[in-house]
N, CA, C and O atoms as a GROMACS GRO file, in nm:
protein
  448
    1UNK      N    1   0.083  -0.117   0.000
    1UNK     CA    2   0.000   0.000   0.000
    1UNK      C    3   0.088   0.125   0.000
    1UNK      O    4   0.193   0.115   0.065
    2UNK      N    5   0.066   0.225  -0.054
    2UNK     CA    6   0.142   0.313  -0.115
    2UNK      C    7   0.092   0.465  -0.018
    2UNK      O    8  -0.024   0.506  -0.017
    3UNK      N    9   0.237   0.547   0.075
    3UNK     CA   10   0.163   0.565   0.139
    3UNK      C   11   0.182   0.688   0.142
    3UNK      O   12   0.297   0.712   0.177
    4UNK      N   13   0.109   0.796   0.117
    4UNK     CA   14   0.090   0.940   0.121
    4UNK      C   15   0.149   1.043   0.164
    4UNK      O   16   0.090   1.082   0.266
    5UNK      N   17   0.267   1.132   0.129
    5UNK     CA   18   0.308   1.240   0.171
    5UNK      C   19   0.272   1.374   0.131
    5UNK      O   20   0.245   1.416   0.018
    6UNK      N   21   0.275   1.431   0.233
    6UNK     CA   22   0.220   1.637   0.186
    6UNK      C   23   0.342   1.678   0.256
    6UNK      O   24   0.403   1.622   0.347
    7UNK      N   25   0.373   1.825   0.173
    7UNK     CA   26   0.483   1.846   0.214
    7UNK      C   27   0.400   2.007   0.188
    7UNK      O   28   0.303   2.022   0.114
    8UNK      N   29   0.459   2.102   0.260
    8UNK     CA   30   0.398   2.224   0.270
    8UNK      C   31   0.529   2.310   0.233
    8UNK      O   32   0.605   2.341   0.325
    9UNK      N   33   0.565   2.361   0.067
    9UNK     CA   34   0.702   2.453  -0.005
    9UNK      C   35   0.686   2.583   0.055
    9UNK      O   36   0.567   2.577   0.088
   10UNK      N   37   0.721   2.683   0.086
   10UNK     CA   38   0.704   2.832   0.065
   10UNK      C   39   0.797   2.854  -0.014
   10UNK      O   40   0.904   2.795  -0.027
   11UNK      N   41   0.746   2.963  -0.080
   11UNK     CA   42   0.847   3.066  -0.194
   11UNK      C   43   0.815   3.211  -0.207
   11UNK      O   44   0.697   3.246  -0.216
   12UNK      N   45   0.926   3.310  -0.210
   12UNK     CA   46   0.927   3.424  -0.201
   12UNK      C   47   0.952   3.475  -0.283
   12UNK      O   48   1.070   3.499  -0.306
   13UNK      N   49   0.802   3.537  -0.410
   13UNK     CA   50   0.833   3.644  -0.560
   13UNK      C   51   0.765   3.711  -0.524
   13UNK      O   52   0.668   3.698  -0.449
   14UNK      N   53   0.818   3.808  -0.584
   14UNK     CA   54   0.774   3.962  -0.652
   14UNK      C   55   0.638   3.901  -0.714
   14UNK      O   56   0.534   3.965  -0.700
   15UNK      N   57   0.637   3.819  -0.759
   15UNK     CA   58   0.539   3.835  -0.868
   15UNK      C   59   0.405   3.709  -0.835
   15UNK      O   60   0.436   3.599  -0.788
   16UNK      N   61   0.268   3.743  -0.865
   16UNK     CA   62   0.157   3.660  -0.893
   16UNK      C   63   0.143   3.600  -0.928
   16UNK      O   64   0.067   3.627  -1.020
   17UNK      N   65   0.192   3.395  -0.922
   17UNK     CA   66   0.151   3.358  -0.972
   17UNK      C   67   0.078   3.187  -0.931
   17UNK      O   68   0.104   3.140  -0.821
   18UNK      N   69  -0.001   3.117  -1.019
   18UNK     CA   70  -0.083   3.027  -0.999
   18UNK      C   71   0.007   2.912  -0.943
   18UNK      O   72   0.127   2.933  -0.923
   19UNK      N   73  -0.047   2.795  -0.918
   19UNK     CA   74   0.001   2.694  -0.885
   19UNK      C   75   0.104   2.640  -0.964
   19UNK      O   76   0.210   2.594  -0.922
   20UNK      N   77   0.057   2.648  -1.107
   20UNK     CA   78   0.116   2.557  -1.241
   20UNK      C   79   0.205   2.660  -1.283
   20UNK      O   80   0.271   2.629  -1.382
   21UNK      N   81   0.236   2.822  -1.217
   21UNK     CA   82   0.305   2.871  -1.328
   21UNK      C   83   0.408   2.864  -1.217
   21UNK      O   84   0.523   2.869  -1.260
   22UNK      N   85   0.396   2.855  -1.090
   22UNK     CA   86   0.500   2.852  -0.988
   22UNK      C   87   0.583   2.728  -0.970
   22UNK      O   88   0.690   2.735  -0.909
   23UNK      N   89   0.523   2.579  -1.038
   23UNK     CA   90   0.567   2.495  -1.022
   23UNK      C   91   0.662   2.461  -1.183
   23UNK      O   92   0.735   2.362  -1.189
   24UNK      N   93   0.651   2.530  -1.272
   24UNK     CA   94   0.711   2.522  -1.389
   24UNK      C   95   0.840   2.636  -1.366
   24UNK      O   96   0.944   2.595  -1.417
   25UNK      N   97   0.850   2.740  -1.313
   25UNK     CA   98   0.914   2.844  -1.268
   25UNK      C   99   1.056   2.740  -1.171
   25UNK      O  100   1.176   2.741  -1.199
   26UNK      N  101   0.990   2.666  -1.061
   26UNK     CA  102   1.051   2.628  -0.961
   26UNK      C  103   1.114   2.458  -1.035
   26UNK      O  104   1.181   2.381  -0.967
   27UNK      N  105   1.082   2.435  -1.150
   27UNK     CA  106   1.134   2.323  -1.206
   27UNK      C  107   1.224   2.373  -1.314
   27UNK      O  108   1.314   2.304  -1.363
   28UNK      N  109   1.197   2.506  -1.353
   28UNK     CA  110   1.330   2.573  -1.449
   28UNK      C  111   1.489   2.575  -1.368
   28UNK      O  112   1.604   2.540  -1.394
   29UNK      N  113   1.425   2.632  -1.269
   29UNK     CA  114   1.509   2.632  -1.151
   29UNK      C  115   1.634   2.562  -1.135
   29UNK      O  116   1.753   2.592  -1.140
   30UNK      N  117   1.540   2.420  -1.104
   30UNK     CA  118   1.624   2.303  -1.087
   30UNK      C  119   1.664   2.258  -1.194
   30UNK      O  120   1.753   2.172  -1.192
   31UNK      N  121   1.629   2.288  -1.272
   31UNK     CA  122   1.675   2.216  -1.381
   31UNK      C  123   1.849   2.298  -1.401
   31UNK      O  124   1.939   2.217  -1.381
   32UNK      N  125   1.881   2.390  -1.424
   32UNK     CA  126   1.975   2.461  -1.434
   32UNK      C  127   2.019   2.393  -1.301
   32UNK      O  128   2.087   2.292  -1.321
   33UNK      N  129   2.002   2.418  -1.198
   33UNK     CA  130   2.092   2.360  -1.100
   33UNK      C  131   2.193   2.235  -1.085
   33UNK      O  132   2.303   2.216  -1.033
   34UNK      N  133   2.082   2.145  -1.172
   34UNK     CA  134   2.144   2.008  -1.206
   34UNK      C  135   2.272   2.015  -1.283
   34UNK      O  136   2.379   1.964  -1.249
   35UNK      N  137   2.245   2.091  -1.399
   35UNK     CA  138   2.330   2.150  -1.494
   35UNK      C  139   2.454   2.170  -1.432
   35UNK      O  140   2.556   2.107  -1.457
   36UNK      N  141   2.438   2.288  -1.327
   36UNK     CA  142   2.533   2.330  -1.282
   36UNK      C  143   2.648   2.204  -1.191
   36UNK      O  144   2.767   2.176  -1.190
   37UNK      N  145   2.489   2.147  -1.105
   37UNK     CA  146   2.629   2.024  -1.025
   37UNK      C  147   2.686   1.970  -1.145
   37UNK      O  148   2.809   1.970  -1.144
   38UNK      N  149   2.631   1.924  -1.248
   38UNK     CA  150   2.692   1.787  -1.357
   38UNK      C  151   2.866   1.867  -1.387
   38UNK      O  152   2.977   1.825  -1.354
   39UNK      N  153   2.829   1.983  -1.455
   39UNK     CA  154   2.945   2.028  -1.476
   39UNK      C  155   3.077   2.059  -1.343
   39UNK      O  156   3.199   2.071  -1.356
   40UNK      N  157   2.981   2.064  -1.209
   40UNK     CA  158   3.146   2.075  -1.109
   40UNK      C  159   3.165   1.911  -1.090
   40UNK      O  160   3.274   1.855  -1.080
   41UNK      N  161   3.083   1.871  -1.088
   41UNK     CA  162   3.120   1.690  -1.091
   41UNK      C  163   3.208   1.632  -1.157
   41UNK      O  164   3.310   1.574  -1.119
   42UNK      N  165   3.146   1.655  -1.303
   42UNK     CA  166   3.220   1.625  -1.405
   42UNK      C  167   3.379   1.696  -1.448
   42UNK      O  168   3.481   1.631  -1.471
   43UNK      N  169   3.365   1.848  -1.450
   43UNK     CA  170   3.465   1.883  -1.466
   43UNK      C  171   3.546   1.970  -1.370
   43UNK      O  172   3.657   2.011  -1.403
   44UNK      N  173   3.498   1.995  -1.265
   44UNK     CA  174   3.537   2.015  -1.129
   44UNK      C  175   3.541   2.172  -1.140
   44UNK      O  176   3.620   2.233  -1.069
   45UNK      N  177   3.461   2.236  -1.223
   45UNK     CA  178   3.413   2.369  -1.267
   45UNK      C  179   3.435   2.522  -1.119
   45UNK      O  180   3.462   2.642  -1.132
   46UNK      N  181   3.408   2.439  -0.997
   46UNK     CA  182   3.415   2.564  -0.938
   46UNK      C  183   3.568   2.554  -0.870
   46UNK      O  184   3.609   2.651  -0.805
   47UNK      N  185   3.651   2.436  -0.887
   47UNK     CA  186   3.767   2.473  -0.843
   47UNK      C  187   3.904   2.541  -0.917
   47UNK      O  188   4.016   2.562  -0.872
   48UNK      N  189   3.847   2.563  -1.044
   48UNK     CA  190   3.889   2.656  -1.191
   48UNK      C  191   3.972   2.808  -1.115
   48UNK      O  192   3.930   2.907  -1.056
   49UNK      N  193   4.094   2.763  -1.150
   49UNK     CA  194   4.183   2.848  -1.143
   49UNK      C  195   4.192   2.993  -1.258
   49UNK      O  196   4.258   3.097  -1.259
   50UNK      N  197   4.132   2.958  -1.309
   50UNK     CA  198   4.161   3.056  -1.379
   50UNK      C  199   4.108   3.180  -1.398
   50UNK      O  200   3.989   3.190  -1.370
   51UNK      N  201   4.158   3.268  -1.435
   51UNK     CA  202   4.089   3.414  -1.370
   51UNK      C  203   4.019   3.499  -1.469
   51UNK      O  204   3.907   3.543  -1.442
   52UNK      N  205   4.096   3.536  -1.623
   52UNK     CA  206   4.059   3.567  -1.745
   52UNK      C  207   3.946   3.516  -1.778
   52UNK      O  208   3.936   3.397  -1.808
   53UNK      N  209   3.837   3.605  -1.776
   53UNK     CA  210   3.727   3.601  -1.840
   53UNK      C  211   3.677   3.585  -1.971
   53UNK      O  212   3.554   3.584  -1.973
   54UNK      N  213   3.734   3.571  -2.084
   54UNK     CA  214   3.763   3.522  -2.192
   54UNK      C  215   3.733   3.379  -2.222
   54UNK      O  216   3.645   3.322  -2.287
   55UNK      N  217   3.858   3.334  -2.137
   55UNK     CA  218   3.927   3.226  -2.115
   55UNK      C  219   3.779   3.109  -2.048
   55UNK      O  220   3.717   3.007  -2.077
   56UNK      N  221   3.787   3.206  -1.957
   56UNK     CA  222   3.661   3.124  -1.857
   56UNK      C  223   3.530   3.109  -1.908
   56UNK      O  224   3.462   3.014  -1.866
   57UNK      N  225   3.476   3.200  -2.005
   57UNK     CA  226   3.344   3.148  -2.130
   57UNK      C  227   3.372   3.064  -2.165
   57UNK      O  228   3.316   2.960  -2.131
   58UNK      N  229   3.485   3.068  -2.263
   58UNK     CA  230   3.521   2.977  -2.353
   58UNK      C  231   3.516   2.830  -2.304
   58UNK      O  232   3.462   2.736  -2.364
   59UNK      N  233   3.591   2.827  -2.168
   59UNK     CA  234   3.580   2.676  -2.125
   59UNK      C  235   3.453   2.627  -2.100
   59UNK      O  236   3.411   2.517  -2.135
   60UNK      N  237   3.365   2.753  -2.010
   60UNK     CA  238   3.244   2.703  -1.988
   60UNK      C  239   3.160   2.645  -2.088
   60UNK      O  240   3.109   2.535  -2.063
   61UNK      N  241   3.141   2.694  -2.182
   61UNK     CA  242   3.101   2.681  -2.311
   61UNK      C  243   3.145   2.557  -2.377
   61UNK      O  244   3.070   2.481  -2.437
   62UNK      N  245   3.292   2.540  -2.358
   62UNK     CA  246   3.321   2.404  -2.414
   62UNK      C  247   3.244   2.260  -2.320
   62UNK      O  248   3.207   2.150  -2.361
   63UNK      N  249   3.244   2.304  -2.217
   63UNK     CA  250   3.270   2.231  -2.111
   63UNK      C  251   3.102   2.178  -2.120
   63UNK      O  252   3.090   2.056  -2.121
   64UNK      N  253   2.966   2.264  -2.129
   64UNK     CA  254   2.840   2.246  -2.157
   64UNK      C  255   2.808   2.144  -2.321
   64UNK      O  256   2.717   2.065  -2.346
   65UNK      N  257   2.923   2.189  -2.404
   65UNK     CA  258   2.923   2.103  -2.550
   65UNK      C  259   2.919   2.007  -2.522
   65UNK      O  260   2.827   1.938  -2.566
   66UNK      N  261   3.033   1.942  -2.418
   66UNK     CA  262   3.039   1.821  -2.375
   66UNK      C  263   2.939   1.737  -2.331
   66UNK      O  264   2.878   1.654  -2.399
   67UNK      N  265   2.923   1.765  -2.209
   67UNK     CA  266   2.791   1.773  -2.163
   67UNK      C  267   2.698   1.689  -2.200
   67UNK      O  268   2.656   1.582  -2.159
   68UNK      N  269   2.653   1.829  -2.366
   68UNK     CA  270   2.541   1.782  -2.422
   68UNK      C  271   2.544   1.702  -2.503
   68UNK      O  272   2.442   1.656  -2.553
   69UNK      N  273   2.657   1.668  -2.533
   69UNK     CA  274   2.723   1.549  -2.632
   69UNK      C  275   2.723   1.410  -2.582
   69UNK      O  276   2.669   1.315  -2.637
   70UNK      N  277   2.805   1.409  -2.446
   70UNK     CA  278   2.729   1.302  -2.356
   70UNK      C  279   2.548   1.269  -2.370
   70UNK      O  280   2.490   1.177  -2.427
   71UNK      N  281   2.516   1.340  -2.323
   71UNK     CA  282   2.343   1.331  -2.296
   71UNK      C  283   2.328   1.303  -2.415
   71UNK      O  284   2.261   1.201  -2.398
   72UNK      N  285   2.338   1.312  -2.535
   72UNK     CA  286   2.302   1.292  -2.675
   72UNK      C  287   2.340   1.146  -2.677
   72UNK      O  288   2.233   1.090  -2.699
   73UNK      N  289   2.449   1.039  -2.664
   73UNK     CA  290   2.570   0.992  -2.666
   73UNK      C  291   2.478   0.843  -2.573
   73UNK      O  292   2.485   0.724  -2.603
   74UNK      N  293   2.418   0.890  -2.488
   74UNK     CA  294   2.331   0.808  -2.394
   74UNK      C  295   2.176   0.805  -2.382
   74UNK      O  296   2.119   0.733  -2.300
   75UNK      N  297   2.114   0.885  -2.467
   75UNK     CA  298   2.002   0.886  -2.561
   75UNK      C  299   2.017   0.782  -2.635
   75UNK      O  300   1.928   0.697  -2.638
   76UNK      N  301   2.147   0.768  -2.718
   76UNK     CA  302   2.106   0.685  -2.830
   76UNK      C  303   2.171   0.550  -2.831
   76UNK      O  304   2.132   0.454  -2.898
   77UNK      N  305   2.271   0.550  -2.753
   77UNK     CA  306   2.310   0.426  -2.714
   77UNK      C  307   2.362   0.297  -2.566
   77UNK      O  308   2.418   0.188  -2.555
   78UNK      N  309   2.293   0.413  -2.469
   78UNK     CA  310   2.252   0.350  -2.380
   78UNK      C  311   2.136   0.355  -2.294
   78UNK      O  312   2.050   0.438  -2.323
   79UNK      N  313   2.116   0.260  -2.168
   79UNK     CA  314   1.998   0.236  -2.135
   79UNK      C  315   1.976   0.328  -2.054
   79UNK      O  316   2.053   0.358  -1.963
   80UNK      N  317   1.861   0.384  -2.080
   80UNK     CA  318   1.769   0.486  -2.015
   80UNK      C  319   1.813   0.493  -1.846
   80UNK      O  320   1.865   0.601  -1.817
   81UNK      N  321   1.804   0.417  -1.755
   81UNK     CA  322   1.843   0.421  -1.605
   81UNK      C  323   2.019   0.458  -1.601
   81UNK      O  324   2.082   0.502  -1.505
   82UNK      N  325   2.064   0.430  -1.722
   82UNK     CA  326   2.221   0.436  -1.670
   82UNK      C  327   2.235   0.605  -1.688
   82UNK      O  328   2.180   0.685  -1.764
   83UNK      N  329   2.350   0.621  -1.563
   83UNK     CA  330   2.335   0.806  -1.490
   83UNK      C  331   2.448   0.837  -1.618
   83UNK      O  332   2.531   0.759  -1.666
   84UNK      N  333   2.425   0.946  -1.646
   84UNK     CA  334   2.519   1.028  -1.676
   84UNK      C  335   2.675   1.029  -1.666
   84UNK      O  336   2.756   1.047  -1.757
   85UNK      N  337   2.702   0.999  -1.509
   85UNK     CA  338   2.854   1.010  -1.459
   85UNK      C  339   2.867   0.859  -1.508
   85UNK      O  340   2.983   0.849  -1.548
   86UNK      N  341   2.811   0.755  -1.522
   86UNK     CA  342   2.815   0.608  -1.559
   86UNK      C  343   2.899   0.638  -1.729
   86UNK      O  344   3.016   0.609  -1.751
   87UNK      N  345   2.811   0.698  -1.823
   87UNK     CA  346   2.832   0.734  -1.936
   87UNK      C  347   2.954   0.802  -1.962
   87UNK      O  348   3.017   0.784  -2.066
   88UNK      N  349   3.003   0.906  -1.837
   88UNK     CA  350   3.149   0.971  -1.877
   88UNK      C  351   3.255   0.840  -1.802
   88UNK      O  352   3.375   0.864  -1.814
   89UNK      N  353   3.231   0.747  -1.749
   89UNK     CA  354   3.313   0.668  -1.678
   89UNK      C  355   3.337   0.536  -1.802
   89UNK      O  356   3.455   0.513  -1.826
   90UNK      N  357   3.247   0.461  -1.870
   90UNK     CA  358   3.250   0.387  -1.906
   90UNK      C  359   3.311   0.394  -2.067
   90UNK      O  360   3.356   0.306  -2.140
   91UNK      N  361   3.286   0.574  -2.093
   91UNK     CA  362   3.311   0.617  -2.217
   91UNK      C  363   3.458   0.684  -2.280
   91UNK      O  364   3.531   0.664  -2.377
   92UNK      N  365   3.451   0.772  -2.165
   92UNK     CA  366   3.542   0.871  -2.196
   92UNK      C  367   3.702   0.839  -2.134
   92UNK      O  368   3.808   0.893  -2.164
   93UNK      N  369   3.675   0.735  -2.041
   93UNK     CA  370   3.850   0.716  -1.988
   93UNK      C  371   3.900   0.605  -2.058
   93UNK      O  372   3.987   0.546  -1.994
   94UNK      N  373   3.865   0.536  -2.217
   94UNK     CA  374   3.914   0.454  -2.238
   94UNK      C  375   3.953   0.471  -2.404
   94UNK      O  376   3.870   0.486  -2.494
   95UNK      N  377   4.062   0.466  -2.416
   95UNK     CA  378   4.097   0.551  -2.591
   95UNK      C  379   3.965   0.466  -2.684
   95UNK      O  380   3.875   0.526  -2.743
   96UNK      N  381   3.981   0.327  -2.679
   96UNK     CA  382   3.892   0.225  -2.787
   96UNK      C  383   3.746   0.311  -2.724
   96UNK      O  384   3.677   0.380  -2.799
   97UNK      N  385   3.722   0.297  -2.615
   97UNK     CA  386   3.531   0.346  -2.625
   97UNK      C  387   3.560   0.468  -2.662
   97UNK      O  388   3.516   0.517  -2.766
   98UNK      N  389   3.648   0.537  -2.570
   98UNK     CA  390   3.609   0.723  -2.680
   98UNK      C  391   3.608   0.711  -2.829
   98UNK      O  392   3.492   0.718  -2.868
   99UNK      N  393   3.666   0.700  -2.896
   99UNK     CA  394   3.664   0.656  -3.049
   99UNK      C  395   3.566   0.584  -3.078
   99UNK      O  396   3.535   0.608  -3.195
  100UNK      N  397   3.472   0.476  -3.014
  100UNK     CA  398   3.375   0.471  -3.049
  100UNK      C  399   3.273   0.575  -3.022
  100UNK      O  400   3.198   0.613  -3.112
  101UNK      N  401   3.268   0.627  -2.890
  101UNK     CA  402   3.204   0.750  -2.870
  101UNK      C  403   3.175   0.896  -2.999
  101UNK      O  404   3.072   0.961  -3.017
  102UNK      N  405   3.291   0.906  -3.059
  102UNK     CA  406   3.332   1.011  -3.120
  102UNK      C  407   3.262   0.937  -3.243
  102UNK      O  408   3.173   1.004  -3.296
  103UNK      N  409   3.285   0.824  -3.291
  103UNK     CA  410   3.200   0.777  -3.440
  103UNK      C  411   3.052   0.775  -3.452
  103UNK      O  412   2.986   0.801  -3.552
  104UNK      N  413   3.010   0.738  -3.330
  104UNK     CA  414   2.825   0.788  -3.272
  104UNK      C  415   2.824   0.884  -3.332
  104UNK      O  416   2.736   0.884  -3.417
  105UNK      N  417   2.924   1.030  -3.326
  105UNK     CA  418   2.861   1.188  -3.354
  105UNK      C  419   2.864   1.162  -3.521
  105UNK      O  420   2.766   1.183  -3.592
  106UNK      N  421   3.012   1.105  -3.577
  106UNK     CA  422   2.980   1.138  -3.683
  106UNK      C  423   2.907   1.055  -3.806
  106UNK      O  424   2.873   1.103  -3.915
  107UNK      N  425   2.886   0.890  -3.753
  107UNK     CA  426   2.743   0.811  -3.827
  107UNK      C  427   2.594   0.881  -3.848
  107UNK      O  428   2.522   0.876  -3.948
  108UNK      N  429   2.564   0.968  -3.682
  108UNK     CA  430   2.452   0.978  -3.674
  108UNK      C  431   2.444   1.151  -3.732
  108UNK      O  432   2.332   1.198  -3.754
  109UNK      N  433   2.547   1.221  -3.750
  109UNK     CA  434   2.513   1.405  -3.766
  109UNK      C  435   2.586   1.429  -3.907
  109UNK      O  436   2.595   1.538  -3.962
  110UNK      N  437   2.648   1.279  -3.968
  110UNK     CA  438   2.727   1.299  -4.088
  110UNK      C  439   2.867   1.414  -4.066
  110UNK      O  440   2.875   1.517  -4.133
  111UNK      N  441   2.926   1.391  -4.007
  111UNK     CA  442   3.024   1.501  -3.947
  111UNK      C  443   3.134   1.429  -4.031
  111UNK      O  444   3.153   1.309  -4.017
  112UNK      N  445   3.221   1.522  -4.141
  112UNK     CA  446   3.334   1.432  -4.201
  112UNK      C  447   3.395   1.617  -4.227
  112UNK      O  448   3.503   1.639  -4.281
   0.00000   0.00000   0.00000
C-alpha cells in the first residue's frame, strides 16, 4: 500500500503567480541547478583556477558542449536508467570506447 506524503514549499516572488506557473518556474530552476552540479562533478568547474574572463566562457562553453554530447551519446546508445557520470566513466576514460564515442557523432550528424 502506497503511502501518502504532503509536504507544505514556501516561496518568495515579486510576482503573482498560480500553482502551475510557480511549479514550472521552480522546475526551471532546478533544472539549471542540475546543470550546474553535472558540470562541477564532471569537470570540477568551481575549483577553476583561472581568472581571465575570456578564457573562462570559452571553457564554460566548451565544457556544456560536452555535456550535451554526452546526454546525446546516452540517448542513443545507452539504457535509459544508466546516470550520466556512468556514461562519462564507461566512455570517456578509455581511448577504444572514446573513439567509439566520437564515431556515434559522426554516423549519426554525418560530421566528415
Amino acid at each position: 500500500m502506497a503511502k501518502t506524503v504532503r509536504w507544505t514549499v514556501l516561496y518568495i516572488s515579486s510576482k503573482v503567480l498560480t500553482g502551475e506557473k510557480l511549479l514550472y518556474h521552480a522546475r526551471m530552476e532546478w533544472r539549471v541547478e542540475s546543470m550546474h552540479w553535472l558540470l562541477d562533478v564532471h569537470f570540477s568547474e568551481d575549483k577553476s583556477k583561472i581568472r581571465d574572463m575570456n578564457v573562462e566562457k570559452l571553457l564554460n562553453t566548451s565544457r556544456k558542449i560536452a555535456l550535451n554530447l554526452v546526454r546525446l551519446f546516452k540517448e542513443v546508445n545507452c539504457p535509459k536508467n544508466l546516470s550520466i557520470t556512468s556514461v562519462f566513466k564507461q566512455n570517456l576514460f578509455d581511448l577504444a570506447k572514446f573513439t567509439n564515442f566520437l564515431g556515434v557523432f559522426r554516423l549519426n550528424f554525418k560530421l566528415d
